[in-house]
C-alpha positions as CSV (number, residue, x, y, z in Angstrom):
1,X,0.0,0.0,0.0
2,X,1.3,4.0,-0.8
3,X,0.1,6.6,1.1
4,X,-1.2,8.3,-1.9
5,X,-3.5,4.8,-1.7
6,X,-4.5,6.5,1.8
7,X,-6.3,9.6,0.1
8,X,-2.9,11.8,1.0
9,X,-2.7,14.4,-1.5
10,X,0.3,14.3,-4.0
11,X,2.1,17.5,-2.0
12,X,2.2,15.2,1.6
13,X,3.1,12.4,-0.7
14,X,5.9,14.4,-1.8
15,X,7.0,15.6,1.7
16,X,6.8,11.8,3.2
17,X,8.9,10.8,0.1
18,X,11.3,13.0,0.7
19,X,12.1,11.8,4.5
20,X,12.8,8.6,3.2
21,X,9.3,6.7,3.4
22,X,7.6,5.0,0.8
23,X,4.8,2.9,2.3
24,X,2.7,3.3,5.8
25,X,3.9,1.5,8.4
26,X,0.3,-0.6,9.8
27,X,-0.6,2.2,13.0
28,X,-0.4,5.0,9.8
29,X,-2.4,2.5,7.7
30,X,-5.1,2.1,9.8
31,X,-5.3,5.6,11.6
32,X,-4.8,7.9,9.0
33,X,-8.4,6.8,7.4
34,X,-10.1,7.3,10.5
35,X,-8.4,10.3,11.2
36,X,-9.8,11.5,7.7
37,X,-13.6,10.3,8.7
38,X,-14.0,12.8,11.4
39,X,-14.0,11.0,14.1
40,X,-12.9,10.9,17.5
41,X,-10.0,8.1,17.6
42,X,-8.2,5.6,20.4
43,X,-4.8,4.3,18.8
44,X,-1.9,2.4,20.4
45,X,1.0,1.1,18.7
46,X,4.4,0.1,20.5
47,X,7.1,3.1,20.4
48,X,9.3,3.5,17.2
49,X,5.8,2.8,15.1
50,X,5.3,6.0,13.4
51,X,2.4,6.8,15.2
52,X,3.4,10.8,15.1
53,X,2.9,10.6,10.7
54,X,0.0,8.5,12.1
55,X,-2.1,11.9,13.0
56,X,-0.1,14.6,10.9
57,X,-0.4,13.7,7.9
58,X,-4.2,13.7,8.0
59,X,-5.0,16.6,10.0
60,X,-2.4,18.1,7.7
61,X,-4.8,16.7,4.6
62,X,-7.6,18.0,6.5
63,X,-6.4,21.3,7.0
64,X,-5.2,21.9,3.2
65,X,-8.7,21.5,1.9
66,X,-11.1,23.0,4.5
67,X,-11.6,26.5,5.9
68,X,-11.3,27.5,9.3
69,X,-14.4,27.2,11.2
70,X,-14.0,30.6,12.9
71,X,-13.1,33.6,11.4
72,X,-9.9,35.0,11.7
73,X,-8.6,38.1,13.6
74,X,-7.3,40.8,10.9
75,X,-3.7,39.4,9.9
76,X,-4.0,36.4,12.6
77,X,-5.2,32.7,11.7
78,X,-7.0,31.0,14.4
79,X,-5.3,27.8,16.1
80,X,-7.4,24.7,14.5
81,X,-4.9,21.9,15.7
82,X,-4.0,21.4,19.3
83,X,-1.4,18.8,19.7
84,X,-0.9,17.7,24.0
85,X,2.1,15.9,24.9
86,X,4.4,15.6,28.1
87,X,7.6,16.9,27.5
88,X,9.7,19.6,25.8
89,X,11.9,16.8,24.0
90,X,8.7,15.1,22.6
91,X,7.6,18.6,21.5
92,X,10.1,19.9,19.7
93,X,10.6,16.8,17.8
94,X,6.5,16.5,16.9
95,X,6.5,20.0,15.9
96,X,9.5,19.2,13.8
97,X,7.4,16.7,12.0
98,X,4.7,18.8,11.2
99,X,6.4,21.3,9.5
100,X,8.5,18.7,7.3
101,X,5.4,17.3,6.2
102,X,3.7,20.5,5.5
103,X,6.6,21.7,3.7
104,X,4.7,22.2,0.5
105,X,1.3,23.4,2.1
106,X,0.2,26.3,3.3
107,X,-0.6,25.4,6.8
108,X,1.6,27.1,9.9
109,X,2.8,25.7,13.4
110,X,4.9,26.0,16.0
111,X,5.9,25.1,19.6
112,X,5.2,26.5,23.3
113,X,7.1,24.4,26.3
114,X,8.8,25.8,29.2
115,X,12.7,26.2,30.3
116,X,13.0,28.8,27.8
117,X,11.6,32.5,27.2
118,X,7.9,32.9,26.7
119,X,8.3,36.1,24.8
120,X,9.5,34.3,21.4
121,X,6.5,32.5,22.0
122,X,4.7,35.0,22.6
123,X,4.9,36.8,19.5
124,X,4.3,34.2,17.0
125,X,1.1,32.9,18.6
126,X,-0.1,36.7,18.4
127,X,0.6,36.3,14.4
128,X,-1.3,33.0,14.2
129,X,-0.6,29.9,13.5
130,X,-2.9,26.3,12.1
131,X,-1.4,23.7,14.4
132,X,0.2,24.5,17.8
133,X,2.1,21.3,19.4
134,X,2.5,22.2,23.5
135,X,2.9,20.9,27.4
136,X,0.6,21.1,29.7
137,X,2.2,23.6,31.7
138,X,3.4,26.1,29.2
139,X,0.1,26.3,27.5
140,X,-1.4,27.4,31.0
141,X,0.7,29.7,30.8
142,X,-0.2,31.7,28.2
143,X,-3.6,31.0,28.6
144,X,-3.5,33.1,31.8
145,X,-1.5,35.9,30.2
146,X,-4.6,35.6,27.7
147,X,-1.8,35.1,24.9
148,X,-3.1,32.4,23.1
149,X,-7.3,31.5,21.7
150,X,-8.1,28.0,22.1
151,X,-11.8,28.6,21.0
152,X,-11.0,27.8,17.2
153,X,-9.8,24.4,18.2
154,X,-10.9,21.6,15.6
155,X,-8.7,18.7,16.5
156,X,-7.1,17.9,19.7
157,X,-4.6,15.3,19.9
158,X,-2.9,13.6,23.4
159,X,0.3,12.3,22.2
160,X,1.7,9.9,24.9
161,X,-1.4,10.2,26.7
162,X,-0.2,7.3,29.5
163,X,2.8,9.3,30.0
164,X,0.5,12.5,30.6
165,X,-1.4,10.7,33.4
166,X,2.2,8.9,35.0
167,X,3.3,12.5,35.4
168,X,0.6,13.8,36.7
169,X,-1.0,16.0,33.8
170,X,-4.3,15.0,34.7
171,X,-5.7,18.2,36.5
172,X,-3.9,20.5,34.0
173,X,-6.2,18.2,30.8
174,X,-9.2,19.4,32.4
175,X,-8.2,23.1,32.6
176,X,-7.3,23.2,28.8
177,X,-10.6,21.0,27.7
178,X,-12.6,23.8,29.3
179,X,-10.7,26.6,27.2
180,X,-11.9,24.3,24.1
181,X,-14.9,24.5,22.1
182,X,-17.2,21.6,22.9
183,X,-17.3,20.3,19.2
184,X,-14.0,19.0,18.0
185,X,-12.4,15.7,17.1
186,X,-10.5,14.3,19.5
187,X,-7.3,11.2,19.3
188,X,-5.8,9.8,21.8
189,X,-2.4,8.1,20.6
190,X,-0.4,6.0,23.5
191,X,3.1,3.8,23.4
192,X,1.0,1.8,25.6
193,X,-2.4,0.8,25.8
194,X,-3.3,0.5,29.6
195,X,-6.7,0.2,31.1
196,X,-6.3,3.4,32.3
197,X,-6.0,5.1,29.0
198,X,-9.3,2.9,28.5
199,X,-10.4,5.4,31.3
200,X,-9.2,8.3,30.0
201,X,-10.8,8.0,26.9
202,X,-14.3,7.1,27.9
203,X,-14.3,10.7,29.8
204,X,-12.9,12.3,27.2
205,X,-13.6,10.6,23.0
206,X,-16.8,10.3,21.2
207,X,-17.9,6.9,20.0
208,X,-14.3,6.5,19.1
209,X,-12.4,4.1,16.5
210,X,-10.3,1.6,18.5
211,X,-7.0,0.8,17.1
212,X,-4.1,-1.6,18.3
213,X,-1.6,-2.8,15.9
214,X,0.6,-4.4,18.8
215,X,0.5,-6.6,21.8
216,X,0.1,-4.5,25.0
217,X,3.7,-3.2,26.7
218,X,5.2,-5.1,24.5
219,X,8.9,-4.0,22.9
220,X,9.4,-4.3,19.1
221,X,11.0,-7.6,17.5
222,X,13.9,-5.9,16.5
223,X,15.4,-5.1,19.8
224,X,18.1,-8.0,20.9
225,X,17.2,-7.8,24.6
226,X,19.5,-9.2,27.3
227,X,20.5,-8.7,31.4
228,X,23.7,-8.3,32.4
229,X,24.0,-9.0,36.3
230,X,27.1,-7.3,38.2
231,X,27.1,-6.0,41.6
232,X,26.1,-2.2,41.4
233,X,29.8,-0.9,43.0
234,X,31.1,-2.1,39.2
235,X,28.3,-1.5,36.8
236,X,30.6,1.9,35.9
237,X,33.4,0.0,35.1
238,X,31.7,-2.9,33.1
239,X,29.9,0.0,30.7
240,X,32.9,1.6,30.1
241,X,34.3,-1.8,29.1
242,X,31.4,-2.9,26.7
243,X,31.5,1.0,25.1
244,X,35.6,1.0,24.6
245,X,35.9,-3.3,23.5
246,X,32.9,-3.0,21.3
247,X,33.8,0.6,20.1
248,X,30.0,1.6,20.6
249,X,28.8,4.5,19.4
250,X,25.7,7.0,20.3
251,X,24.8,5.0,23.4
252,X,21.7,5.9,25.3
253,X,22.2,5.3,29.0
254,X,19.0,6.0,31.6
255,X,19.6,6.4,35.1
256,X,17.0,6.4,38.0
257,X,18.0,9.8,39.5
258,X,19.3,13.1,38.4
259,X,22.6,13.3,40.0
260,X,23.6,9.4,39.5
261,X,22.8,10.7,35.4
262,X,25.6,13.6,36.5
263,X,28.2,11.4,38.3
264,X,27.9,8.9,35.3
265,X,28.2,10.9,32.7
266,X,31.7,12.8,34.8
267,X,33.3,9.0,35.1
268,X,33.0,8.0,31.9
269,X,34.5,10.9,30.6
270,X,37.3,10.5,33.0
271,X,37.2,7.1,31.4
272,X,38.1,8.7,28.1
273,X,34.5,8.3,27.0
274,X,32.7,11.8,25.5
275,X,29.3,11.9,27.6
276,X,27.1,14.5,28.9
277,X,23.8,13.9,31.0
278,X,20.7,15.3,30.1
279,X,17.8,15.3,32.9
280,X,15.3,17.9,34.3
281,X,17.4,20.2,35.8
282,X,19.1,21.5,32.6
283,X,18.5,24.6,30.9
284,X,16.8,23.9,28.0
285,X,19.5,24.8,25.9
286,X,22.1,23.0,28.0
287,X,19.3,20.0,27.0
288,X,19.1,21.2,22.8
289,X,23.1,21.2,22.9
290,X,23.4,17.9,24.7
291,X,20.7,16.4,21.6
292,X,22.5,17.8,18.9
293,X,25.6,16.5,19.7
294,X,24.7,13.2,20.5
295,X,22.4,12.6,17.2
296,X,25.2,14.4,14.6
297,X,27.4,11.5,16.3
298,X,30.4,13.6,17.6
299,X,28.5,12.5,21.3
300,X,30.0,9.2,22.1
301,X,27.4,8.2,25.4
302,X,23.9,10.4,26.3
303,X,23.2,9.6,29.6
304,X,19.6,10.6,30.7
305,X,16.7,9.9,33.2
306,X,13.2,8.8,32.1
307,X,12.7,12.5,30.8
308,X,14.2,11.2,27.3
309,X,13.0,7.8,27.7
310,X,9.9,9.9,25.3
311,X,10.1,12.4,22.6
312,X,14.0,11.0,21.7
313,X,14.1,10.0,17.8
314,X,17.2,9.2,16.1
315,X,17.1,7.5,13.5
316,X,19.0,4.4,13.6
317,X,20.4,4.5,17.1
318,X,22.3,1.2,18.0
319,X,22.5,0.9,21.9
320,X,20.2,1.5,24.5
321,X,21.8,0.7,28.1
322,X,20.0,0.6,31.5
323,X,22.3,1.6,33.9
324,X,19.4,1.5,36.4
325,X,16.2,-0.3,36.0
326,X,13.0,1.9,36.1
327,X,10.9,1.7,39.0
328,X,7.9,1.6,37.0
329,X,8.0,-1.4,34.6
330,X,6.6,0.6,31.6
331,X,9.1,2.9,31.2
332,X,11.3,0.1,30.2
333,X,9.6,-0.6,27.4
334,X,9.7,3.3,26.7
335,X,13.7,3.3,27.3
336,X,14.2,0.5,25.0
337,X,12.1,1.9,22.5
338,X,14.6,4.5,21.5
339,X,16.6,1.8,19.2
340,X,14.8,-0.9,16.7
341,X,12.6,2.0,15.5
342,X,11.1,1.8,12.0
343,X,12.0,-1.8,11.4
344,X,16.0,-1.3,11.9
345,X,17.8,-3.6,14.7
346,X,18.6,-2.2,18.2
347,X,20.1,-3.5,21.3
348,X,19.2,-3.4,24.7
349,X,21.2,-3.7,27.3
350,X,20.7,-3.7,31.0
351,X,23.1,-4.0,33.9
352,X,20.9,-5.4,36.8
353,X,22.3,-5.6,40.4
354,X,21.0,-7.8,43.1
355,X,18.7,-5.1,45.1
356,X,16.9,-4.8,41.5
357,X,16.0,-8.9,40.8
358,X,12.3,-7.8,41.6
359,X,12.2,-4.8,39.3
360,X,13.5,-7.2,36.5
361,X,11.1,-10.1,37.5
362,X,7.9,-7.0,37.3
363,X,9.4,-6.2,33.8
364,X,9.5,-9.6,32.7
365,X,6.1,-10.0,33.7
366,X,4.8,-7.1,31.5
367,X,6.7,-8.0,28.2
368,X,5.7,-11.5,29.3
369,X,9.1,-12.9,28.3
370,X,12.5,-13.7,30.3
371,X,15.3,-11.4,29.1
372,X,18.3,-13.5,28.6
373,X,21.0,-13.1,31.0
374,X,24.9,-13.3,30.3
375,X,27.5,-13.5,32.4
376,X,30.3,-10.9,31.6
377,X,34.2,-12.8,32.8
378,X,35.4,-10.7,35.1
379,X,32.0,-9.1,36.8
380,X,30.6,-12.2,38.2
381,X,28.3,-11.7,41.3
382,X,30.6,-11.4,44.6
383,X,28.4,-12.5,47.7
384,X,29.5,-10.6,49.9
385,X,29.0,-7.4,47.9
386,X,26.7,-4.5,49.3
387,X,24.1,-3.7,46.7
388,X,21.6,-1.3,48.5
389,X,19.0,0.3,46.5
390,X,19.9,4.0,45.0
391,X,17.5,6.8,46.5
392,X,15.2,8.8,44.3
393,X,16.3,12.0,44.5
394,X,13.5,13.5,42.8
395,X,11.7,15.9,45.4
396,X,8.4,15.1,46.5
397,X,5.3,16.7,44.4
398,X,3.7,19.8,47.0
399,X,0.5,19.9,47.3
400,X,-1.9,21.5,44.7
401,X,-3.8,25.0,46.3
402,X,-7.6,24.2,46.3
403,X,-9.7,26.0,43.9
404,X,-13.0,27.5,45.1
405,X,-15.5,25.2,43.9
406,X,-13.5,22.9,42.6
407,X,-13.3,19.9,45.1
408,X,-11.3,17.4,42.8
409,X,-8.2,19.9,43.7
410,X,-8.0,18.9,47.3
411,X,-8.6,15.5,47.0
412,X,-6.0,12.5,46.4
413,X,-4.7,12.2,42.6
414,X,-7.0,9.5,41.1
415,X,-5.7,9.2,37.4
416,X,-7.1,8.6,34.9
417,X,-10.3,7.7,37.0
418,X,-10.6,11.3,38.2
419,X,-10.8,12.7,34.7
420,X,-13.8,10.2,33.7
421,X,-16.4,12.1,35.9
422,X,-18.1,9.6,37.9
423,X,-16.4,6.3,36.8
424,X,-13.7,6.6,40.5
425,X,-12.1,8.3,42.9
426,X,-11.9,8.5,46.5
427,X,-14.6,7.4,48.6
428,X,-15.5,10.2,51.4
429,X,-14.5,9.6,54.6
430,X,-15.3,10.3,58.0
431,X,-13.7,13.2,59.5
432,X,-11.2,12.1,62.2
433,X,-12.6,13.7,65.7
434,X,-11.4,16.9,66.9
435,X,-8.4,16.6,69.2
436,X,-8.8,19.1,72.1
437,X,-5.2,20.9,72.4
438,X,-2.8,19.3,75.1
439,X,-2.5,21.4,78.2
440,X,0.5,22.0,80.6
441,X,1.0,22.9,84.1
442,X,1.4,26.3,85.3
443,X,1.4,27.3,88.6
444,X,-1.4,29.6,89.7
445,X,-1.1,33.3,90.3
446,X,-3.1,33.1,93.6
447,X,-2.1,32.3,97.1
448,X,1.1,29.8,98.2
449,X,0.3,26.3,99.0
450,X,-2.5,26.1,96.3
451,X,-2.8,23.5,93.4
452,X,-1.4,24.1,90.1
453,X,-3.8,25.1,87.3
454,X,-4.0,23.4,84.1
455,X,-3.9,25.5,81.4
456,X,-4.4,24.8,77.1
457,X,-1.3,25.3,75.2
458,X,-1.1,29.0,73.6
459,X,-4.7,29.8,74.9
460,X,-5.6,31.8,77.9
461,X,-2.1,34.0,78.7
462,X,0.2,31.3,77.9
463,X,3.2,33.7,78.0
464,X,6.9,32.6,76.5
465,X,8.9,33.4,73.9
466,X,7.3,34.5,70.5
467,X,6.5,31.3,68.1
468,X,7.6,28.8,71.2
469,X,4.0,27.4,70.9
470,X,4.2,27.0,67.0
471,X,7.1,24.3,67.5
């Protein structure tokens, strides 16, 4: 089958050509007909599948040969496209995607994420644009600086919608669907297809079109997975090993935690091995640098948290490494995901210590398979060992402010369940009983020989030093 077979006109055709693709890969085969019928859409396809062309290209058709719905602002063209997805990596490449394919059209776009200035952004939403690909957070933004019209919307797409909800997105979905208009078409795209997203979507599409090319969590066929046990003091030393003996390049390493992704990345290049770490507390352009380099090749290792485990496409990258395993098991099918993409062979490799045997048994258990294991001579397991558990050093997420009237902001984060208006969430509760304060001894200010009178903390004349009654 062509895509010109798929009703794409000859000027996408031409664009697709031209970044090396010459037939639909099966998620773009079967979505980009239903995406063309108007209706509201559930996909999930395992990463590296094409599902971004899967949507572009026909919104993209849709958008070349239909007017605007609203009228335009004098010299400004209403956003028709909004395109959700959970982090500045993922956006800038999607965005990326939509203007190669609308090379030859006359449709607009760009990008709004944060880490960088907002002015920029600023003043090219205020001269319009057809698609606009954005985070959560970010878009917020400027809709509270009233810098950007949602009420044109046509299409709204969640890209990595179970990644939206694992990061906790949830509450900030239902403040942008309220700055939509109520008729649009709506698709919901997902690396995974979790009962959760099943969740999500009954809250949020229409009668939708259900599409699954792939098994659920399951990593594509041409990724050689396999373990690599070693006790965690000398999983440093063994990657440097593998990288220098099998003269890898453009390696992908995850780590579980910000600074481990820092200390990593300084030994190895102590170790002679060019690396940098890219994680959530770099500047975005400390982040853009750290891409470039790695995917023009003069990068020898990228070592990154679960940030890049989404969004990361380069085309034909060879090694994937877990340095750590993830905590949750479906990131590793995210991580790995990064390499066999669009039918090309991959290699994943993960270097498992003892305190992580049970995350590696609740991966297998996902993928359904057992990952081989070899034994590297030289690293066997020593017994006596210490291999304690690294701690998260991410810090824990405060507390949202209530919102007058708005009751779901005060109560515990339900997922996707929350969103689906009336399908979960907590149960109520009894209040717990009013504690009376605790009270303390002070003598009485009467006569000598009488009792003591007992007196409630910071109530009644309680006199010390100020804020001695706040401890």
């Amino acid at each position: 089958m062509s895509f010109a077979a798929l009703g794409l006109s000859e000027a996408l055709v031409r664009a697709v050509t031209e970044r090396g693709y010459t037939s639909p890969t099966p998620i773009q085969a079967k979505a980009i007909p239903a995406v063309l019928s108007g209706g509201d859409l559930l996909a999930g396809a395992q990463t590296g599948t094409g599902k971004t062309a899967g949507f572009v290209l026909p919104i993209l058709q849709r958008l070349s040969t239909t007017a605007a719905r609203k009228p335009a602002a004098a010299g400004a063209r209403p956003i028709r496209v909004l395109i959700l997805v959970p982090t500045r990596e993922l956006a800038a490449q999607v965005e990326e995607s939509v203007a190669a394919y609308a090379r030859y059209l006359k449709v607009s776009s760009t990008v709004v994420f944060g880490g960088v200035n907002i002015n920029p952004q600023i003043d090219r939403l205020r001269r319009g644009v057809d698609i606009l690909v954005a985070t959560p957070g970010r878009l917020l933004d400027h809709a509270g600086q009233r810098t950007v019209d949602l009420s044109g919307v046509e299409v709204l797409v969640l890209d990595e919608a179970d990644r939206m909800l694992d990061m906790g997105f949830i509450h900030d979905i239902r403040r942008v669907l309220k700055l939509l208009p109520v008729q649009r078409q709506n698709l919901l795209f997902s690396a995974t297809f979790s009962d959760e997203i099943k969740a999500l979507a009954d809250g949020l599409l229409n009668r939708p079109a259900l599409i699954e090319v792939a098994r659920r969590n399951a990593a594509a066929d041409t990724v050689r997975q396999r373990v690599l046990p070693v006790d965690k003091a000398r999983k440093r030393e063994l990657l440097s090993q593998l990288v220098r003996e099998h003269n890898w390049f453009q390696v992908l390493v995850f780590t579980r935690t910000k600074h481990g992704a820092n200390r990593l990345a300084e030994q190895l290049s102590k170790d002679g091995i060019a690396s940098l770490a890219i994680h959530g507390n770099k500047s975005q352009n400390a982040r853009t640098r750290a891409l470039g380099e790695f995917r023009s090749g003069s990068l020898q290792v990228l070592v990154a948290t679960d940030i890049a485990a989404r969004g990361l496409d380069i085309v034909e990258l060879p090694h994937v490494v877990n340095f750590d395993l993830p905590n949750v098991p479906e990131d590793y099918v995210h991580r790995i995901g990064r390499t066999g993409r669009a039918g090309a062979e991959g290699e994943a490799v993960s270097l498992v210590s003892p305190d992580e045997f049970g995350l590696l048994r609740d991966i297998e258990r996902l993928i359904r398979r057992e990952i081989p294991r070899q034994t590297i001579a030289g690293f066997e397991l020593d017994p006596h060992a210490r291999n304690e558990p690294e701690i998260d050093d991410r810090p824990p997420r405060p507390p949202r402010r209530p919102v007058r009237g708005d009751a779901s902001r005060t109560a515990p984060r339900q997922g996707a369940r929350a969103f689906a208006g009336g399908h979960g969430g907590a149960r109520p509760t009894a209040s717990p009983p009013v504690q009376p304060p605790p009270t303390i001894a002070t003598p009485a200010r009467s006569a000598p020989g009488l009792a003591p009178v007992a007196r409630p903390r910071g109530v009644g004349g309680f006199r010390g030093r100020p804020g001695r009654s706040g401890r």
